[in-house]
Residue frames as a rotation matrix with the C-alpha (Angstrom) as fourth column:
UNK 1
0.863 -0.505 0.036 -56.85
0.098 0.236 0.967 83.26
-0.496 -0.830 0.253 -89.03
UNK 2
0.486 -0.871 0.071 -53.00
-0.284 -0.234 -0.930 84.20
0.826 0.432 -0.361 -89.50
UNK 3
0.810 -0.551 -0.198 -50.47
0.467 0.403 0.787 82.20
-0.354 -0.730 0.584 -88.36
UNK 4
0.731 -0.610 0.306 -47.31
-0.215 -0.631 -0.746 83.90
0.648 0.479 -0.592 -87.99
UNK 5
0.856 -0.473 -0.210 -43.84
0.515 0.734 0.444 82.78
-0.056 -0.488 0.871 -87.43
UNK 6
0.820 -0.571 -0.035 -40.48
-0.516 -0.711 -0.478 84.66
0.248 0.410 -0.878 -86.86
UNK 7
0.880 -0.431 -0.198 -37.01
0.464 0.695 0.549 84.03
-0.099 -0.575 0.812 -86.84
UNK 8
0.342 -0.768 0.541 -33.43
0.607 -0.259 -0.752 85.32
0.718 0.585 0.377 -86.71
UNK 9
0.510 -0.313 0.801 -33.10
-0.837 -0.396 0.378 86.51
0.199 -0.863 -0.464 -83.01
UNK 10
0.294 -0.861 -0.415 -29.99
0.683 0.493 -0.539 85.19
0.668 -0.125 0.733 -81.32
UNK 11
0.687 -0.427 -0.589 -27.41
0.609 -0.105 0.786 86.39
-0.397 -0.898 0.188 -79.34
UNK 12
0.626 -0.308 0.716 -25.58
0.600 -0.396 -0.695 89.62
0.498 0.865 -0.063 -80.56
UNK 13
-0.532 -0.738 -0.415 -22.50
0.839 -0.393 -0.377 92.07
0.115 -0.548 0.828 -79.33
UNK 14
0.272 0.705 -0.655 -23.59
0.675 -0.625 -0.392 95.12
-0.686 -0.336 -0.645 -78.67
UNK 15
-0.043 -0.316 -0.948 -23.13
-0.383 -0.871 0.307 97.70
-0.923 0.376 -0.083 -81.84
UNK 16
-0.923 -0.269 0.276 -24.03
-0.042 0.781 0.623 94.51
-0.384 0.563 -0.732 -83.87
UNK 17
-0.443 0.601 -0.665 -26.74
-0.886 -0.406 0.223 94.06
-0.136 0.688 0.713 -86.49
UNK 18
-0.558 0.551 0.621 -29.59
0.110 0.791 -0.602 91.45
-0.823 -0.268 -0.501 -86.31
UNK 19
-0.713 0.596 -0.369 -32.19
-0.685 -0.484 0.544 91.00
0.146 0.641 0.754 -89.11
UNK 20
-0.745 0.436 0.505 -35.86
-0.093 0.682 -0.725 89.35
-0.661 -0.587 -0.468 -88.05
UNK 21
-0.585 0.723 -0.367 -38.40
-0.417 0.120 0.901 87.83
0.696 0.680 0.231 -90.38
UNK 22
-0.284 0.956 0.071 -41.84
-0.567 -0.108 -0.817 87.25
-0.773 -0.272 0.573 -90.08
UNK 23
-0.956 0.131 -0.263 -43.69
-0.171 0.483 0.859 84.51
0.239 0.866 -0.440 -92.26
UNK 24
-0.344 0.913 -0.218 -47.36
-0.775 -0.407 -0.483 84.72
-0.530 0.002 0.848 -93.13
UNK 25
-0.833 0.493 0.251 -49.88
0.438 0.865 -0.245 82.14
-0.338 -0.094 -0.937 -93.36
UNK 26
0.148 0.978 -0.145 -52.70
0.300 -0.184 -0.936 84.02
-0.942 0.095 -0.321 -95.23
UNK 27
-0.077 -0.344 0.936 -53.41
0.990 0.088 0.114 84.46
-0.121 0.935 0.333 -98.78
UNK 28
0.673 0.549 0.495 -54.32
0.592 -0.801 0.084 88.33
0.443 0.236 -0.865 -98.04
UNK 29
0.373 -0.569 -0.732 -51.41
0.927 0.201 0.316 89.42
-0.033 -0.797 0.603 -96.82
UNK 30
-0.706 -0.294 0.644 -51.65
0.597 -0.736 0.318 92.61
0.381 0.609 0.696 -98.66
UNK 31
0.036 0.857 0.514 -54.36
0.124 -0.514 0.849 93.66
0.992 0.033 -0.125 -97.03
UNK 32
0.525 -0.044 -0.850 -52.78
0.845 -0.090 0.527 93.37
-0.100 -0.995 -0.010 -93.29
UNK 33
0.370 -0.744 0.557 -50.66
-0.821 -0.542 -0.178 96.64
0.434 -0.392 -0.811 -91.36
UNK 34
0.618 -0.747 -0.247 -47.71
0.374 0.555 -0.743 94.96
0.692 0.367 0.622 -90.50
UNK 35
0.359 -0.552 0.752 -45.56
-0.801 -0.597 -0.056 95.61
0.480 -0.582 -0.656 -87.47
UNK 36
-0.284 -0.807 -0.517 -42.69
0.411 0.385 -0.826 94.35
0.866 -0.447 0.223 -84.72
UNK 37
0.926 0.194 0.325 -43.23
-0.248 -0.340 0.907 94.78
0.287 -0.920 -0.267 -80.98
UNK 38
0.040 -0.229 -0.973 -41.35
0.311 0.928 -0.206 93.56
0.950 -0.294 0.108 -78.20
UNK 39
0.822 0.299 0.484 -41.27
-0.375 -0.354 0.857 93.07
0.428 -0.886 -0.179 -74.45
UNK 40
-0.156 -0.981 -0.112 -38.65
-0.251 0.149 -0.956 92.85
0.955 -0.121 -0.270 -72.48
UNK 41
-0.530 -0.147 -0.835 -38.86
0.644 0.571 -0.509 91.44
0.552 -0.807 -0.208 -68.50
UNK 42
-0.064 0.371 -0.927 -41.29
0.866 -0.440 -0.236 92.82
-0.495 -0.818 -0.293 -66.28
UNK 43
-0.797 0.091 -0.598 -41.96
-0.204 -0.971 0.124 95.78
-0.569 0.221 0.792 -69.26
UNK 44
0.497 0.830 -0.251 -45.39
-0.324 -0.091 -0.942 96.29
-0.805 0.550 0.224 -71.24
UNK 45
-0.316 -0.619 0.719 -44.82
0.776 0.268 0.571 95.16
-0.546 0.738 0.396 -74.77
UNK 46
0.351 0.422 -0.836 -44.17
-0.057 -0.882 -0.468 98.29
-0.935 0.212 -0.285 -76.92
UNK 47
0.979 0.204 -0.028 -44.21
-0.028 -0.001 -1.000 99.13
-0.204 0.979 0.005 -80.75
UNK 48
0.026 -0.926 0.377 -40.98
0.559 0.327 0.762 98.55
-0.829 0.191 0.526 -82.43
UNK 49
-0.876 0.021 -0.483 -42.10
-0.396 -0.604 0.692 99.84
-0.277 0.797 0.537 -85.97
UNK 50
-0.117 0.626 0.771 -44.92
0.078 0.780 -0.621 99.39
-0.990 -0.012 -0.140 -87.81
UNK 51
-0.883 -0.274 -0.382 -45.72
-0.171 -0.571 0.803 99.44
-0.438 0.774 0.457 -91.69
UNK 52
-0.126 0.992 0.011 -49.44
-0.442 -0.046 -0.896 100.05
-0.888 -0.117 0.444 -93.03
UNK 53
0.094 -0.087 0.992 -50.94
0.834 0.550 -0.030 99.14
-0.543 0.830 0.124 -96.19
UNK 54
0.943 0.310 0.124 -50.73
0.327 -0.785 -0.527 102.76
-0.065 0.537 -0.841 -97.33
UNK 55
0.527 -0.848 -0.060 -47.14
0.830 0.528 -0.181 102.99
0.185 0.046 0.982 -96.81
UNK 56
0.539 -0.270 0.798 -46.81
-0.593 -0.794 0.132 104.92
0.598 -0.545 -0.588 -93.95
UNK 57
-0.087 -0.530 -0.844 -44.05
0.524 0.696 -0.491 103.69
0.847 -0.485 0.217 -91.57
UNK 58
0.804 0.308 0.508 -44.15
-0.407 -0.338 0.849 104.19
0.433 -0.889 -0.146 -87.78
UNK 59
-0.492 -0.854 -0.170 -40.62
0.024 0.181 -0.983 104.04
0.870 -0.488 -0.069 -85.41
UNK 60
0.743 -0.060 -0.666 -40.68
0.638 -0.236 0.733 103.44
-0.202 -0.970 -0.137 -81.64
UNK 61
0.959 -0.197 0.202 -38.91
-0.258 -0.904 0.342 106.45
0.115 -0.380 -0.918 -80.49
UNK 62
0.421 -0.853 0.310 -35.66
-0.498 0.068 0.865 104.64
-0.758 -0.518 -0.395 -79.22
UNK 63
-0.083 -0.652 0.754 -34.99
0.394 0.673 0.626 102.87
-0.915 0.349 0.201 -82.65
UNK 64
0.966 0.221 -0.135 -35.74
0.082 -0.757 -0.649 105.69
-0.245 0.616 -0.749 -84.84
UNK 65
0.439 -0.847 -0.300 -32.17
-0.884 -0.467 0.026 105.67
-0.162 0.254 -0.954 -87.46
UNK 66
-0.559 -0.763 0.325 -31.14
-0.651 0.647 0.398 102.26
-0.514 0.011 -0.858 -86.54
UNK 67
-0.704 -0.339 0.624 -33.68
-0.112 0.920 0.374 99.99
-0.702 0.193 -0.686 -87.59
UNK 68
-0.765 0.250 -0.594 -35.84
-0.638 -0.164 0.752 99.37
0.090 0.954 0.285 -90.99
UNK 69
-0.202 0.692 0.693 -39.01
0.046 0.714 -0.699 97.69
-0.978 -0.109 -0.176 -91.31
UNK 70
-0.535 0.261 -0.804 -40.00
-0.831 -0.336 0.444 96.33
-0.154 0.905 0.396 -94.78
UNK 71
0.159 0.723 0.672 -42.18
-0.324 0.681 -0.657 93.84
-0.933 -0.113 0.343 -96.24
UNK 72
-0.975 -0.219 0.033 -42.03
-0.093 0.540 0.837 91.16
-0.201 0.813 -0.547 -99.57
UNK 73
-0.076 0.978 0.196 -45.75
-0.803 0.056 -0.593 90.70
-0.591 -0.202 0.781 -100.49
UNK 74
0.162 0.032 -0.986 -44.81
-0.945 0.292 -0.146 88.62
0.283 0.956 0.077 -102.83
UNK 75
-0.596 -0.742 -0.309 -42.95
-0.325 0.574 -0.751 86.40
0.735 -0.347 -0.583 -100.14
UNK 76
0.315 0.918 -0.240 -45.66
0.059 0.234 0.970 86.91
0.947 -0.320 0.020 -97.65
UNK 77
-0.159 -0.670 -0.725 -42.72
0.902 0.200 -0.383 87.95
0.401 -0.715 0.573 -95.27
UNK 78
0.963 0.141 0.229 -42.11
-0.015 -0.824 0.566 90.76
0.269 -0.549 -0.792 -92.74
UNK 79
0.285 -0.950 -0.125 -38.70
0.663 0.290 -0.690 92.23
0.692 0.113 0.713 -91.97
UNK 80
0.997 -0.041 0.064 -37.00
-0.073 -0.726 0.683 94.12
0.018 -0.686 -0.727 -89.34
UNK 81
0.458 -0.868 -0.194 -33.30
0.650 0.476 -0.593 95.12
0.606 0.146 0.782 -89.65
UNK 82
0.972 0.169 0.161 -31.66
0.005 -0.708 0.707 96.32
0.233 -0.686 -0.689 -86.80
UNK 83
-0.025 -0.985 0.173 -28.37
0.505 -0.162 -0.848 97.83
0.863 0.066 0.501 -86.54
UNK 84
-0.175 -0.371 0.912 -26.37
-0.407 -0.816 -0.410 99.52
0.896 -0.443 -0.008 -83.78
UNK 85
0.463 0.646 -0.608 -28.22
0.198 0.592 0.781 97.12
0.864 -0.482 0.146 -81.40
UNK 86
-0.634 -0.271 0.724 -27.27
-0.626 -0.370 -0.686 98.28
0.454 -0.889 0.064 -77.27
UNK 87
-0.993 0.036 -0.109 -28.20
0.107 0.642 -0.760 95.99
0.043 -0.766 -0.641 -74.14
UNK 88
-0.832 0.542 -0.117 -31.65
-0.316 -0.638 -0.702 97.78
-0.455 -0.548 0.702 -73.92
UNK 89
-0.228 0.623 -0.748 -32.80
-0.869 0.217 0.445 96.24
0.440 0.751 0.492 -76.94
UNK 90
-0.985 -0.161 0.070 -33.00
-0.175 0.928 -0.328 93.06
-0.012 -0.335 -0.942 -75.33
UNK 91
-0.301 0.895 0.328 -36.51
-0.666 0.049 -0.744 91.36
-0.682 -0.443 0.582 -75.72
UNK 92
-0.293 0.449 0.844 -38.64
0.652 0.740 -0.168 88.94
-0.700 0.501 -0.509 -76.85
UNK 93
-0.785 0.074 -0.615 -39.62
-0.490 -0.681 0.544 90.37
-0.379 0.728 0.571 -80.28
UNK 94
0.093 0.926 0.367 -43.12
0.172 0.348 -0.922 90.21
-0.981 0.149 -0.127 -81.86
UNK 95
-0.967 -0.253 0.024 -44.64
0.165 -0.552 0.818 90.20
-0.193 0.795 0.575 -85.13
UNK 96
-0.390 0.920 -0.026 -48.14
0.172 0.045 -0.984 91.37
-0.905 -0.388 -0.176 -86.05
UNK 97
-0.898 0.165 0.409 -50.38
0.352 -0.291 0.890 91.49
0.266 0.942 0.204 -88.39
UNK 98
-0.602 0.703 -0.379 -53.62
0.548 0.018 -0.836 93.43
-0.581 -0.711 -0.396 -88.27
UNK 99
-0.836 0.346 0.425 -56.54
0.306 -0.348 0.886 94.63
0.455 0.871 0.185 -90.07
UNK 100
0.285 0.944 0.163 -59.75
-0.116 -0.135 0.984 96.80
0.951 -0.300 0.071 -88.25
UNK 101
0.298 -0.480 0.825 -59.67
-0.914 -0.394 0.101 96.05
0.276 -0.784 -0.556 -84.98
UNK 102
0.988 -0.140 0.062 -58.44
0.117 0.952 0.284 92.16
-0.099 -0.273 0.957 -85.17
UNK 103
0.419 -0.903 0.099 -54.54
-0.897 -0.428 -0.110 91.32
0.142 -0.042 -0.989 -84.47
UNK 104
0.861 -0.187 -0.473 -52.31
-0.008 0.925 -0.380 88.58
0.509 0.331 0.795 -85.22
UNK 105
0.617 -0.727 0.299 -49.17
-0.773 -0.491 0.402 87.69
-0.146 -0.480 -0.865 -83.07
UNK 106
0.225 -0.906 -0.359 -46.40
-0.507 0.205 -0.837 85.95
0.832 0.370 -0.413 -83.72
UNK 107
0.587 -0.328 -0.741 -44.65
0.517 0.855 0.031 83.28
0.623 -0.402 0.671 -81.32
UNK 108
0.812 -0.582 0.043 -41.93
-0.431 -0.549 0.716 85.52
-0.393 -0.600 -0.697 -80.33
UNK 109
0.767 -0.634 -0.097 -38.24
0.352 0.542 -0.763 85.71
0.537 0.552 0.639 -80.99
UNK 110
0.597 -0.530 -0.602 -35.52
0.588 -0.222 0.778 86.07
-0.546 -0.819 0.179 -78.07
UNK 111
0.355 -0.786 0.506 -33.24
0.370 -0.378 -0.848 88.96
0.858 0.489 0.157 -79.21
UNK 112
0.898 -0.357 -0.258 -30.40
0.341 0.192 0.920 89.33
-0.279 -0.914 0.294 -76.75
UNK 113
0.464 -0.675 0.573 -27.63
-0.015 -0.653 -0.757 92.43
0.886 0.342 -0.313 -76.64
UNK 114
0.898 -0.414 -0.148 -24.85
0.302 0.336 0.892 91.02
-0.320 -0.846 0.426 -74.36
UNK 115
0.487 -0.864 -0.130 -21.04
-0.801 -0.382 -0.461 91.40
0.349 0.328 -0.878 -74.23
């Protein structure tokens, strides 16, 4: 079991820059892929980014440029920095971890692009 916890979503302008962690609850935390969703109101929840243990990285399509996924193994953390941020981003943000075919989710974190 992996308990995972994010934080650092808030309320942001729009062309503003958010950064979201992810804390991990497992001593194998090297051994998980690593990724961000999120869902936004009455939408499916889709990939944000994701980052394997081979260190390949995967963009959703619409945040390809703006935003960075990295990881601390040392920290046991997950990051997601997101710049340029527009209304659209709006959503609850996930984090996951996953290994095979088991997945770990996160709580959620409200990120909100308002004027």
């Amino acid at each position: 079991q992996v308990h995972l916890v994010e934080s650092g979503g808030g309320l942001v302008q729009p062309g503003g820059s958010l950064r979201l962690s992810c804390a991990a609850s497992t001593n194998f935390f090297r051994s998980y892929n690593l990724g961000w969703y999120r869902q936004a109101p009455e939408n499916a929840r889709e990939l944000v980014a994701e980052l394997r243990i081979d260190g390949s990285i995967n963009y959703g399509d619409a945040v390809k440029g703006r935003f960075t996924i990295s990881r601390d193994n040392a920290k046991k953390m997950v990051y997601i920095q997101m710049n340029n941020l527009k209304p659209e981003n709006t959503a609850v943000y996930y984090c996951n971890a996953g290994v095979d075919s088991t997945n770990y989710w996160g709580q959620g974190t409200q990120v909100t692009v308002s004027s």
